[in-house]
DRENDO-1510 file (C-alpha; in Angstrom, 1 decimal, always signed):
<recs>
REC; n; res; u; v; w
REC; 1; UNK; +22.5; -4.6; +26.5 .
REC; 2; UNK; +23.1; -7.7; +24.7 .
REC; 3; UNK; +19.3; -8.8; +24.9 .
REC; 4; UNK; +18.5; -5.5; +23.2 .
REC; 5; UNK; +20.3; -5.7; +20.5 .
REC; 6; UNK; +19.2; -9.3; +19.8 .
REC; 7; UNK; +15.8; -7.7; +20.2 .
REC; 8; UNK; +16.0; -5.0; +17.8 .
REC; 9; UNK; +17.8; -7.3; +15.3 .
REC; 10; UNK; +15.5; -9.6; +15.4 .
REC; 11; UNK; +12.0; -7.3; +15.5 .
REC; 12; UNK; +13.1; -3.7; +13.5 .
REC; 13; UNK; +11.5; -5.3; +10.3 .
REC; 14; UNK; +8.0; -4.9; +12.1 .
REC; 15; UNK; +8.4; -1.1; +12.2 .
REC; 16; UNK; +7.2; -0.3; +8.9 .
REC; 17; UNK; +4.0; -2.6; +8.8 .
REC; 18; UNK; +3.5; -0.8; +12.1 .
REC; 19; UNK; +3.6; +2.6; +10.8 .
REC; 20; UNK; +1.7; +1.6; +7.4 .
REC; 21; UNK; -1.4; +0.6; +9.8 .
REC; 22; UNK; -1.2; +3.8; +11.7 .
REC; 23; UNK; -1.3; +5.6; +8.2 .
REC; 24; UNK; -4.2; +3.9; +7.2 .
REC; 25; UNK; -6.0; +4.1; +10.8 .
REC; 26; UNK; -5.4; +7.6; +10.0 .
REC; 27; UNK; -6.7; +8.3; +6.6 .
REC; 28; UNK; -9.8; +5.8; +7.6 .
REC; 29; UNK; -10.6; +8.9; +10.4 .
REC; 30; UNK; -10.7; +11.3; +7.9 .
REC; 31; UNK; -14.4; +12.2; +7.1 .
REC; 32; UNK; -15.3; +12.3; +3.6 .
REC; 33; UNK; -15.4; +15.9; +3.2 .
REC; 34; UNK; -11.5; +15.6; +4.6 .
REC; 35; UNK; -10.5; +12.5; +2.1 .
REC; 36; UNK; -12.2; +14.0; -1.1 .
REC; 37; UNK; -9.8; +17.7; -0.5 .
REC; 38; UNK; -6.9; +15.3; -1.2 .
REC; 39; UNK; -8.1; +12.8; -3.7 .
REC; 40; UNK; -10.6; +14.8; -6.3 .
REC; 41; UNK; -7.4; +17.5; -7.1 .
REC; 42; UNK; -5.2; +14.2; -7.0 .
REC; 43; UNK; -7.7; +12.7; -9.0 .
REC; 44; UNK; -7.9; +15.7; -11.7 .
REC; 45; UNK; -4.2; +15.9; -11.8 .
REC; 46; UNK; -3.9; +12.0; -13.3 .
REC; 47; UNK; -7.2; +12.5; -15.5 .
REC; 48; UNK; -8.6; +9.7; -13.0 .
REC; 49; UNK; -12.1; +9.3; -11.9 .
REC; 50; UNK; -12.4; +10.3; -8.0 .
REC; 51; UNK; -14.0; +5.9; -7.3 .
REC; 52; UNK; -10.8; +4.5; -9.5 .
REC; 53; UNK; -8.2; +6.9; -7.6 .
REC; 54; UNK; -9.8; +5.6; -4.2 .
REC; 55; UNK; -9.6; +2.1; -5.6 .
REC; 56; UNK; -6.2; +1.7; -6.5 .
REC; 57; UNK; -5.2; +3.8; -3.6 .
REC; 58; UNK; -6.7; +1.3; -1.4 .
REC; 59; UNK; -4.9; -1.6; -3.4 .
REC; 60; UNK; -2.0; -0.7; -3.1 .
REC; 61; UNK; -1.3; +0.5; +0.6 .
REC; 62; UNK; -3.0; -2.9; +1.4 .
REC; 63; UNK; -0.3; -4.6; -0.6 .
REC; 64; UNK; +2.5; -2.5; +0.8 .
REC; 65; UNK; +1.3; -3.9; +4.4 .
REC; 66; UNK; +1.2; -7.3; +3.2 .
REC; 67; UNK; +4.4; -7.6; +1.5 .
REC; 68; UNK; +5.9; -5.7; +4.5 .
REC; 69; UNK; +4.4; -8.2; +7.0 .
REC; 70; UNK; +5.7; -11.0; +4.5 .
REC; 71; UNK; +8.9; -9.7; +5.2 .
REC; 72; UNK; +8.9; -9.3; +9.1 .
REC; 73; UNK; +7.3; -12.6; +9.7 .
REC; 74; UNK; +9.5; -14.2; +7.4 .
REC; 75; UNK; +12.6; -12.6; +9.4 .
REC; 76; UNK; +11.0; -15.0; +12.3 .
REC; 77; UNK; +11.0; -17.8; +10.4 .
REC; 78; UNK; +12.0; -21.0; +13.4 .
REC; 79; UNK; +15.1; -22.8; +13.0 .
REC; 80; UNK; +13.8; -26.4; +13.1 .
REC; 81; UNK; +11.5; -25.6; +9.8 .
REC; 82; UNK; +14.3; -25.6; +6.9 .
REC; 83; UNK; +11.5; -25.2; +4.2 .
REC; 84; UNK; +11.1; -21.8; +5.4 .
REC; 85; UNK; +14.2; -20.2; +3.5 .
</recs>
């Protein structure tokens, strides 16, 4: 029980970059007829062009991923490395 908990201390951070990848495994399945029903209404609602929604959609779940796998990686940081804090 002990060796769990050290487990799920030490690796919960890695959840959420998990679950963002699923998310985008799952909108990169949708077929374009699928993806543009949610982004050209999205798109009309913000006065956005359908490309620029798509684009900064794309920026910025890739940048949630990365900062979250900044995060869980840096929780793994090795104790013999004392730059890493």
């Amino acid at each position: 029980m002990k060796q769990l908990k050290k487990f799920c201390k030490r690796y919960w951070r890695f959840a959420l970059p998990i679950l963002i990848m699923i998310l985008i495994w799952c909108f990169s399945a949708q077929n374009n007829t699928e993806s543009d029903g949610i982004s050209i209404p999205l798109a009309t609602l913000l006065g956005l062009e359908n490309g620029v929604l798509r684009k900064i959609a794309h920026f910025t779940i890739y940048l949630i991923l990365g900062v979250s796998l900044v995060f869980a990686f840096k929780s793994l940081k090795p104790k013999q490395f004392p730059e890493f804090k």
